[in-house]
N, C-alpha and C positions, 0 to 999 in steps of 0.2 A: 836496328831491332825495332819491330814494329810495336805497338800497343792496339793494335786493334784484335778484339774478340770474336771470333768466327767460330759456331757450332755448325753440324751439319746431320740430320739423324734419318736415317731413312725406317717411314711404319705404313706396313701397308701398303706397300706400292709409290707413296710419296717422299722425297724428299725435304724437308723443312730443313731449311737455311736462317740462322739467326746471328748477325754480324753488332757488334756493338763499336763502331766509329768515333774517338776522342777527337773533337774537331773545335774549335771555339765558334765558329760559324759567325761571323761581325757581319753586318750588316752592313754598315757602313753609315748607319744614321744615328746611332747611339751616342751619346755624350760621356766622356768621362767625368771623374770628381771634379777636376780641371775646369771642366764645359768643352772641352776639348773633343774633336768627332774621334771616333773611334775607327781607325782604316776596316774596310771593306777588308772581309776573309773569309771564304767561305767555300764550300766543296761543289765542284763547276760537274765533274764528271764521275760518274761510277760504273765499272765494270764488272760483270762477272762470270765467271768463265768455271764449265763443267768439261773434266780432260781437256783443258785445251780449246776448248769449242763455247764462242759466247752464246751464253742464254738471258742476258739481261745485260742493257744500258740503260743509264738512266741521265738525266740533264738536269742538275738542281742549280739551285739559286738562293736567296738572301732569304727565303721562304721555309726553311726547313733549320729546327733548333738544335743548338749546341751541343754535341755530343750527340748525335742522329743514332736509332738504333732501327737497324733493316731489318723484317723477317718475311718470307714468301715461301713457297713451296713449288717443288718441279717431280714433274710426272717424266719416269720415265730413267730410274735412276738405279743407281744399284750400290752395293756396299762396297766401297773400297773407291767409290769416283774420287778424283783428287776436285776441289771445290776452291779456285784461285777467285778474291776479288781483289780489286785496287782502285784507287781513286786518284783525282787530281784535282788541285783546287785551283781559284782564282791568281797564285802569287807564282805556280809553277810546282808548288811542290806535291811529292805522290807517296803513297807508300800502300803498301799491297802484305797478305795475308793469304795462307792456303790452311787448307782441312781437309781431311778424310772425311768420309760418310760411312757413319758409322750405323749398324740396322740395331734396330731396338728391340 
């Protein structure tokens, strides 16, 4: 079961997409109470995908904070598009989310 939050609203002709990603994002340079480094974690790839058909990749890095929250807009959309993303971080692991598009 995922925990990631995907809205998707279409006004107007646009699409706005707002995804809220639970991620701890480590960098790898942090220290714990310890002193101890903190391993590298962090979300490497993001996909997202309208019916099926990508309209966004993205490539992050140690650059982007904790719990990342996406929002962009697509031209071109209509109500009822099913709205799949998913991602993959540094250690292997993925998980993915879909929505509806819903008109406002």
């Amino acid at each position: 079961m995922t925990t990631m939050k995907l809205r998707a609203r279409l006004k107007n002709g646009i699409t706005e997409i707002k995804a809220l990603i639970p991620h701890p994002m480590e960098t790898g340079r942090r220290l714990d109470d310890a002193g101890n480094t903190v391993p590298a974690h962090f979300i490497r790839q993001i996909t997202l995908a309208r019916n099926d058909q990508t309209v966004l990749e993205a490539q992050w890095g140690t650059g982007i904070s904790k719990d990342p929250y996406l929002t962009f807009r697509l031209r071109n959309g209509a109500a009822g598009d099913r709205i799949t993303l998913r991602w993959m971080d540094n250690l292997g692991m993925t998980d993915a989310v879909e929505s509806i598009v819903e008109a406002d």
